[in-house]
C-alpha positions as CSV (number, residue, x, y, z in Angstrom):
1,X,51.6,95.8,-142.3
2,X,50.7,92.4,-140.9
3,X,52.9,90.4,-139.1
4,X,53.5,86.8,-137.9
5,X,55.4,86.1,-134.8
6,X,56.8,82.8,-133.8
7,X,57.2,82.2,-130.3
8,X,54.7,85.2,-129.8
9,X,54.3,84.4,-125.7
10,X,57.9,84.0,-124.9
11,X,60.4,87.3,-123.6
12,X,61.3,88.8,-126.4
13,X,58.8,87.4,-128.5
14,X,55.5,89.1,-126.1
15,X,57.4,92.1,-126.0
16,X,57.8,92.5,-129.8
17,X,54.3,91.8,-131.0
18,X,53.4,94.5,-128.1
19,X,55.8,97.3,-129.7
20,X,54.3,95.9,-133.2
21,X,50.5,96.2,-132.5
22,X,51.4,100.2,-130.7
23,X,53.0,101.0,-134.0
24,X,49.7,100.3,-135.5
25,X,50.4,96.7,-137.2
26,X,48.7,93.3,-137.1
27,X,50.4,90.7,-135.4
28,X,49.9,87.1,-136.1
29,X,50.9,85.7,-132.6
30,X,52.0,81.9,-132.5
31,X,52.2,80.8,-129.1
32,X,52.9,77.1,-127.9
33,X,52.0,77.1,-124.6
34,X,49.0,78.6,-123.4
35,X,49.2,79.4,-120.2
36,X,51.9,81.9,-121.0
37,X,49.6,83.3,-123.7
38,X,47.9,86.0,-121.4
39,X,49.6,88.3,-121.8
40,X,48.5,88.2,-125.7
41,X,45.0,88.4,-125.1
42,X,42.6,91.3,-125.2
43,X,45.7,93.7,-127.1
44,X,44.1,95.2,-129.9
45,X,46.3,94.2,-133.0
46,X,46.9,91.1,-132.1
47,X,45.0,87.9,-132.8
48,X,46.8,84.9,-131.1
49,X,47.2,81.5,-132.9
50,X,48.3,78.6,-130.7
51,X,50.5,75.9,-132.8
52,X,53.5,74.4,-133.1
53,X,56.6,74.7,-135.3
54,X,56.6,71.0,-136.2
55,X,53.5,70.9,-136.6
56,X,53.6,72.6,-140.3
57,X,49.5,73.0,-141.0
58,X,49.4,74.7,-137.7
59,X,51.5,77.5,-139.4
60,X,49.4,78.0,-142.5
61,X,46.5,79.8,-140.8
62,X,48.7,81.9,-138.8
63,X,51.0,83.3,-141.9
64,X,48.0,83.3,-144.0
65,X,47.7,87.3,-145.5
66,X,51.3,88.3,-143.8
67,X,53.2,90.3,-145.3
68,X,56.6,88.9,-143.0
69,X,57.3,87.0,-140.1
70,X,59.6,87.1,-137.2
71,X,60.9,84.2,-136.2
72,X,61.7,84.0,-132.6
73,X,60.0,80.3,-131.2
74,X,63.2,77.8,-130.1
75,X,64.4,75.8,-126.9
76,X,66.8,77.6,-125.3
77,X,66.9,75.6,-121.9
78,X,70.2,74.5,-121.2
79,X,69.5,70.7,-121.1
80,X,66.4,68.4,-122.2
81,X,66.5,64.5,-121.5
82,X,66.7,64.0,-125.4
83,X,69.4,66.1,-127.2
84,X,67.6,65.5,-130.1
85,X,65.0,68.5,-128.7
86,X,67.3,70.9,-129.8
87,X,67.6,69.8,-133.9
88,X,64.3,69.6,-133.9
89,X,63.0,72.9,-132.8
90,X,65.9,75.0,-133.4
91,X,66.4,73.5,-137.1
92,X,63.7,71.5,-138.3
93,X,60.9,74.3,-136.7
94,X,63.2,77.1,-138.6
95,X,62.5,75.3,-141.9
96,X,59.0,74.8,-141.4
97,X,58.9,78.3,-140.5
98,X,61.2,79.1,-144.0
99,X,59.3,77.0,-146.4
100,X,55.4,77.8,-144.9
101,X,56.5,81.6,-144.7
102,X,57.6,81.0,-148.5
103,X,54.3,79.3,-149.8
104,X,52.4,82.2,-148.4
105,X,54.2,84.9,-150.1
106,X,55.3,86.3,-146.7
107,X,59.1,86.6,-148.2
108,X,60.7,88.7,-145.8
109,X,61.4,86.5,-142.3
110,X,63.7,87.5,-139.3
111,X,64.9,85.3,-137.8
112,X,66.2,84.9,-134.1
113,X,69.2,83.4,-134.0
114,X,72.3,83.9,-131.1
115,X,75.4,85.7,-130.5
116,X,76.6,81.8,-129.0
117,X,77.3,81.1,-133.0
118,X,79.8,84.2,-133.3
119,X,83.9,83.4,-132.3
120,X,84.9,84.0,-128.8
121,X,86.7,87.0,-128.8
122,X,90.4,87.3,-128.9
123,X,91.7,90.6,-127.6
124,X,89.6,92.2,-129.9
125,X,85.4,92.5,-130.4
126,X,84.4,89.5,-132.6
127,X,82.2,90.8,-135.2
128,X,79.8,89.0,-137.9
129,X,82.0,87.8,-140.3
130,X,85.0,86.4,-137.6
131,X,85.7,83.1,-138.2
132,X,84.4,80.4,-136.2
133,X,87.7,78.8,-134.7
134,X,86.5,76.8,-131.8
135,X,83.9,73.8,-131.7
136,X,80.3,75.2,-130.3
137,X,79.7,74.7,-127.2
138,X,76.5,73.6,-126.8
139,X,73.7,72.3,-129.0
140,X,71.5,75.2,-128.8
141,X,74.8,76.9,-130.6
142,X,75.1,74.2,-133.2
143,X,71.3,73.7,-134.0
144,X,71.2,77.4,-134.4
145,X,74.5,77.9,-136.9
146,X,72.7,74.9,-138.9
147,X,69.7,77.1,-139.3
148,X,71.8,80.0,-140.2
149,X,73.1,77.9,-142.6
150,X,69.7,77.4,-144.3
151,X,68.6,80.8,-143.5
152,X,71.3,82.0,-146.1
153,X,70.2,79.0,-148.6
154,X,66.6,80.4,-148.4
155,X,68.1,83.9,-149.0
156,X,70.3,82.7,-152.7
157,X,66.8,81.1,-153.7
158,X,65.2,84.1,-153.4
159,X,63.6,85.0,-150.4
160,X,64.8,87.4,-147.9
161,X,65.5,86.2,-144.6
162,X,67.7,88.1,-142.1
163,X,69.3,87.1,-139.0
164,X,69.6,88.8,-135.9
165,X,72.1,87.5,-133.3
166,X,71.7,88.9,-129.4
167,X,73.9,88.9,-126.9
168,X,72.7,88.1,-123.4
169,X,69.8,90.1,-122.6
170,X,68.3,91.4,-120.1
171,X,65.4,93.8,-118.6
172,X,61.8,93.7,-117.5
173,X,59.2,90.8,-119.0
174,X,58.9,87.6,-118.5
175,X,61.4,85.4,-116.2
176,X,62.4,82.5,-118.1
177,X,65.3,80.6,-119.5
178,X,65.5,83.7,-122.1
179,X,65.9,85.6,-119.9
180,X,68.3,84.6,-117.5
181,X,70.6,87.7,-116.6
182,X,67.2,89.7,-115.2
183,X,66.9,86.5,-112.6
184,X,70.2,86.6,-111.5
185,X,69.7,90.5,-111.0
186,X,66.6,89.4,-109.0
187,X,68.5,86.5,-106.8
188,X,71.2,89.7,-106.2
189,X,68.6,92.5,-105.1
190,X,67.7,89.4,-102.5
191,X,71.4,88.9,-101.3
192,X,71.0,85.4,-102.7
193,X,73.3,85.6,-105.8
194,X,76.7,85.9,-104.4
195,X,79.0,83.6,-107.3
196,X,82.0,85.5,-109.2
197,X,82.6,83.0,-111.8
198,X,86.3,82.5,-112.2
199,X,88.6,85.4,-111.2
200,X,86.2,87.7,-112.7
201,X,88.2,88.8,-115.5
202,X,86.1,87.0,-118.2
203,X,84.1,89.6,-120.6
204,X,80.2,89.6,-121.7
205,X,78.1,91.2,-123.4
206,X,74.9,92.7,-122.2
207,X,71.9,93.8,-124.3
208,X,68.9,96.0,-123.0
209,X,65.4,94.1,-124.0
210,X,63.7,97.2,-125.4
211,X,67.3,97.3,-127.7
212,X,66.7,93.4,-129.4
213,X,63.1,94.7,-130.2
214,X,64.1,98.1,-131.7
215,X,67.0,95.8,-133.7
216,X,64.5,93.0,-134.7
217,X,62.2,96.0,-136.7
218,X,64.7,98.0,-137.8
219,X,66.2,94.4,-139.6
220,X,62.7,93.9,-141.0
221,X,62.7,97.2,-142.5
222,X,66.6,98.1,-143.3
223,X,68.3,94.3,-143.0
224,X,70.3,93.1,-145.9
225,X,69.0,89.1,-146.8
226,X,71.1,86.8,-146.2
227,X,73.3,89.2,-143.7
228,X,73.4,88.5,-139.8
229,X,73.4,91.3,-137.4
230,X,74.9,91.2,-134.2
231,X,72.7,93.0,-131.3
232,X,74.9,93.4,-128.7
233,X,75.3,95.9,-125.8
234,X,78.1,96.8,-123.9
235,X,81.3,94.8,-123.3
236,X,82.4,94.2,-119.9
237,X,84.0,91.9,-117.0
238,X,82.4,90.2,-114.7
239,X,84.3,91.8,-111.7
240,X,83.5,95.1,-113.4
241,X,79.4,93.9,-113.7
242,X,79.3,93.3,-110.2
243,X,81.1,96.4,-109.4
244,X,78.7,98.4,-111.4
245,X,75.4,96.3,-110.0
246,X,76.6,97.3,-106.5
247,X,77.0,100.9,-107.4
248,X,73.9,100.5,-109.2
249,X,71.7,98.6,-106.9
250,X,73.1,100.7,-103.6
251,X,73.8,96.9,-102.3
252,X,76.9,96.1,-101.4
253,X,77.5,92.1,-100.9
254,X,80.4,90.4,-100.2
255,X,81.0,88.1,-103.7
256,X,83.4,84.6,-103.8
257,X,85.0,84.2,-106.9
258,X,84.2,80.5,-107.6
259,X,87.3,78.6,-109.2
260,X,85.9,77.4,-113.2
261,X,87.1,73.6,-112.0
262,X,84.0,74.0,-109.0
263,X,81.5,74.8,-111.5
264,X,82.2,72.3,-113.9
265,X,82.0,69.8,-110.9
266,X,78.7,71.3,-109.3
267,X,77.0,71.9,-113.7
268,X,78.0,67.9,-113.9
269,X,76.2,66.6,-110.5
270,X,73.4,69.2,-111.7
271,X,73.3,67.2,-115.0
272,X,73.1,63.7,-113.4
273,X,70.9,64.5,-111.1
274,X,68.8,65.9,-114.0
275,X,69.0,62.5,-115.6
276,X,67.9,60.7,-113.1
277,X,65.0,62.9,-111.6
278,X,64.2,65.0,-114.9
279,X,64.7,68.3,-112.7
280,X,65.8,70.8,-115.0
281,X,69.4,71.9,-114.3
282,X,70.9,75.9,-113.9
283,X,74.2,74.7,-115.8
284,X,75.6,71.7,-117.4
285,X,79.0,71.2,-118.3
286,X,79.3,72.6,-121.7
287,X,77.8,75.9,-121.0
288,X,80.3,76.2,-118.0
289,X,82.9,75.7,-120.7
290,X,81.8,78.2,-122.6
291,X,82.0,80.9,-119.6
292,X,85.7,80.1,-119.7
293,X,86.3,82.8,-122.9
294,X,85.4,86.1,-123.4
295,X,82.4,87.2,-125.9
296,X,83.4,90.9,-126.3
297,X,81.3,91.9,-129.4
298,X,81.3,94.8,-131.4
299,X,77.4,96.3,-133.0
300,X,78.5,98.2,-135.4
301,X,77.1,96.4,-138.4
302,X,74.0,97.0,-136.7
303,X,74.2,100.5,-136.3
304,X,75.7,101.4,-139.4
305,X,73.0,99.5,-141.4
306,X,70.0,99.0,-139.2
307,X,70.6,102.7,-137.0
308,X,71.1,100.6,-133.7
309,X,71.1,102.1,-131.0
310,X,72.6,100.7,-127.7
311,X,71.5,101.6,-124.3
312,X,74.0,102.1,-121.5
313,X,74.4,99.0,-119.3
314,X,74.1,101.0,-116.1
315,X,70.6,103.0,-117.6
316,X,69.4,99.9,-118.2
317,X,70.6,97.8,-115.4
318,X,69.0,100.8,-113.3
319,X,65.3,100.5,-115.4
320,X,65.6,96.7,-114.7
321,X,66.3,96.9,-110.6
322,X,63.1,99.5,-110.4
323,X,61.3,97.0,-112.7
324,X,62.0,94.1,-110.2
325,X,61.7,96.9,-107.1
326,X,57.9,97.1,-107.8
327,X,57.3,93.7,-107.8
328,X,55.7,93.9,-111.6
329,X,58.0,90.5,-112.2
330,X,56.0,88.8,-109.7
331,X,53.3,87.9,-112.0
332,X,56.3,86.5,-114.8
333,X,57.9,84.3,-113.4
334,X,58.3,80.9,-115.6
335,X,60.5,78.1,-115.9
């Protein structure tokens, strides 16, 4: 099969058209920036294809002969000077993607979406279909529910789109704002990540890289159109992830539980300063917010439909620490 991946050079995205070309496919890789399209070159399977996502005619080329696409290109960072970033990339690019991939033929799309746009848990793992009972949080969150929205249009008019919604991952590849549990992991192994958020007692969930890739093929191959598929990982506390990153990591630091009302104050100076220097902040306000619920999920959809498979947090919090150990994530890190 031939393939077209959006967003080809970012975390996930690399690492998919990797798996893709091993297994013997094509891959049509659409990368944005080029000097984090390196890692694409030289692979056999995959031809690389810099272009945008709202830049429609530089999508033609690269879908041209495909028989699907994966979807994965967005802006995830947690601010930009113009909020305006976020609708456009994370709605207008996914409908550039929708109606190009259409034209072509290539009906069958995956598309990347976030476990953000799912209902904060309640005593009980939120699953695909809980309703959303609280405003989002953040405009990544809302720009990607809009294009959820029109993901499912896409599906009733015929194509066959299929959304995939990961929790927070982590594991080896490339350091950026994707990738965000694997640096903090990183800043620990260093002693320089010491911050409980809270009391601790907030819940997560935490997906395995290798996981979102196995999930994103399997939902090309076995995914329902028009269903969204939550790939999550294990459930668990903050206190408890620390515990088990110690145990782990055979580094026991001293942590400070950090009151919420701190890190609201510290993500807002972070955002002003932001504002008036343009240096990109670690939090903002909103996404602080959000840290205030817990996002227990439940996978099941995916592994009843799409035979998901989840991989222990500690197995893979283990692969990750030897990953960082040898230094390979020297040569990853981005902003």
């Amino acid at each position: 099969m031939r393939y077209m991946i959006t967003g080809a050079s970012g975390y996930i995205g690399s690492q998919l058209a990797q798996r893709l070309a091993s297994q013997g496919h094509q891959v049509h890789a659409l990368y944005h920036n080029p000097s984090k399209a390196h890692a694409l070159k030289n692979i056999p399977g995959i031809r690389p294809f810099h272009g945008d996502i709202l830049h429609p005619e530089s999508l033609r080329e690269a879908v041209l002969g495909c028989d699907g696409v994966f979807h994965l290109a967005a802006y995830t960072k947690p601010w930009h000077r113009n909020p305006n970033t976020y609708q456009r990339y994370n709605l207008e690019g996914a409908l550039n993607v929708f109606h190009i991939a259409r034209a072509a033929g290539a009906n069958r799309v995956v598309f990347t979406s976030t476990a953000g746009v799912i209902n904060p848990s309640f005593g009980r793992p939120s699953i695909e279909d809980s309703p959303r009972t609280l405003d989002y949080f953040t405009e990544y969150e809302r720009t990607k529910a809009q294009a959820e929205d029109k993901a499912r249009e896409f599906s009733k008019a015929g194509m066959e789109i299929i959304t995939v919604n990961p929790s927070r991952v982590y594991g080896p590849g490339l350091l950026s704002s994707g990738n965000g549990v694997t640096r903090m992991l990183s800043y620990y192994l260093k002693g320089r990540f010491r911050i409980i958020p809270g009391d601790g007692s907030s819940i997560g969930n935490y997906v395995y890289v290798e996981d979102v890739i196995n999930g994103h093929i399997q939902a090309m191959h076995q995914g329902r159109p028009g269903e969204r598929y939550i790939l999550g990982g294990d459930n668990i506390s903050y206190n408890d992830f620390f515990d088990l990153l110690s145990d782990v990591s055979g580094k026991h630091f001293r942590m400070f539980h950090v009151p919420f009302y701190l890190l609201h104050t510290a993500a807002s100076l972070m955002e002003l300063r932001a504002r008036l220097t343009g240096a990109e902040p670690l939090l903002t306000p909103p996404w602080v917010k959000k840290y205030l619920h817990d996002w227990e999920l439940s996978s099941e959809k995916a592994e009843r439909e799409l035979e998901y498979a989840v991989t222990p947090l500690d197995l893979g919090m283990s692969k990750t620490l030897d990953w960082l150990k040898r230094g390979n994530h020297l040569a990853t890190i981005t902003s």
